[in-house]
N, C-alpha and C positions, 0 to 999 in steps of 0.2 A: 869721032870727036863729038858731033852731036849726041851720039848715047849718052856719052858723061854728063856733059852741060842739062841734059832732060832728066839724066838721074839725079844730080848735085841740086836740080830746081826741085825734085820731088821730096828729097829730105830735108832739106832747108824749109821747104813748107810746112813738111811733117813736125819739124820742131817749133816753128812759128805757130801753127795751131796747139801744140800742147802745150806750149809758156801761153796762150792767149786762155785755154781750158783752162790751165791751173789756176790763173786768176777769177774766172767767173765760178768757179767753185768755192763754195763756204767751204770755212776748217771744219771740217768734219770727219766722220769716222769711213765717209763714201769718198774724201778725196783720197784716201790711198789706194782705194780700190781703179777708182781713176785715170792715176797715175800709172799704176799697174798694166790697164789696159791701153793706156796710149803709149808706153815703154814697148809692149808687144807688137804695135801697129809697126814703131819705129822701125823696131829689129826688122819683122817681118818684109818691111818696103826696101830695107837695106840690102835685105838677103836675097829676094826678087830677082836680081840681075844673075843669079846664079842658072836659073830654071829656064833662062832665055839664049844661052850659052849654044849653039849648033850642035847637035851628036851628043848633046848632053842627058844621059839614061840615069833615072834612080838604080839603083840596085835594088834587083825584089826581096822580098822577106817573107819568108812563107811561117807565117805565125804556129799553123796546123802543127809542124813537124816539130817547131821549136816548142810547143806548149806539150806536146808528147814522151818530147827529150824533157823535158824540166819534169812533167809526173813519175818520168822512168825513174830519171835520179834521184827525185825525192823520196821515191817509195822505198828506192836501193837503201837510203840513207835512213830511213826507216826500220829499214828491216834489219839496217847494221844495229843501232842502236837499242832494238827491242831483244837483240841476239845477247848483245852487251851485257844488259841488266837481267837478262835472264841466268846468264851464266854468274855476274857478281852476284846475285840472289842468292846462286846453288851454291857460291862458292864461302858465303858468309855462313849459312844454313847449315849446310855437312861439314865442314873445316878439308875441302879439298883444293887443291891447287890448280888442277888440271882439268878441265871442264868444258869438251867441245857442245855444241847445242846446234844441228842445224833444221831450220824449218823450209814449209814450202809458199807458194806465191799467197792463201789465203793466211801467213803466220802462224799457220798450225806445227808443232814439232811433229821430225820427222825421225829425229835420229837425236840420241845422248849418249855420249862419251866419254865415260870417268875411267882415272885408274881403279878408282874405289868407290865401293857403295853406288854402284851404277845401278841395282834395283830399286834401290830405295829415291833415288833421285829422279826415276820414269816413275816412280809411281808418284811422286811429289810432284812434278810436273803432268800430271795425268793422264801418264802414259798404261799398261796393261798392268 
């Protein structure tokens, strides 16, 4: 029961100083900023009793693997779309319908696959 009474005195505080800052601050373009930062103080002292909690563990977050996963999938997501407009390219170009195009991890083609006019499309693409 004294934790609460010691928490409810610390935010009660916390707001009695930021209604008393608001006031000694001119209107100005710095009192939003202000406000700003004493809104964070707030949250911040609110949330506090969370981290005091017994047996209470963050969850870890291993940035490493997740910033690895997000380059894989962007690149993935990359290479779909550079596949995309290669193949609409071939496909507005020759008047074909059919038009596989697959490349390798540095985007170089590797392989082209037309019903038709499959020479003339490796050599458009700058293949042999």
């Amino acid at each position: 029961m004294d934790f609460i009474a010691n928490y409810s005195r610390a935010i009660i505080t916390m707001v009695v100083l930021w209604s008393f800052m608001q006031t000694l601050i001119p209107s100005s373009d710095m009192k939003k900023y202000v406000r700003f930062a004493m809104g964070l103080v707030i949250i911040a002292s609110m949330i506090s009793p969370i981290g005091k909690i017994k047996d209470f563990n963050m969850p870890e977050f291993n940035f490493e693997s997740t910033a690895k996963y997000s380059k894989a999938s962007t690149n993935s997501l990359i290479d779909k779309i550079y596949i995309q407009k290669l193949q609409n390219e071939v496909k507005n170009k020759f008047g074909v319908s059919d038009v596989v195009i697959s490349i390798d991890g540095n985007r170089k083609i590797t392989s082209v696959k037309a019903s038709s006019r499959q020479k003339e499309i490796e050599k458009y693409l700058g293949g042999d």
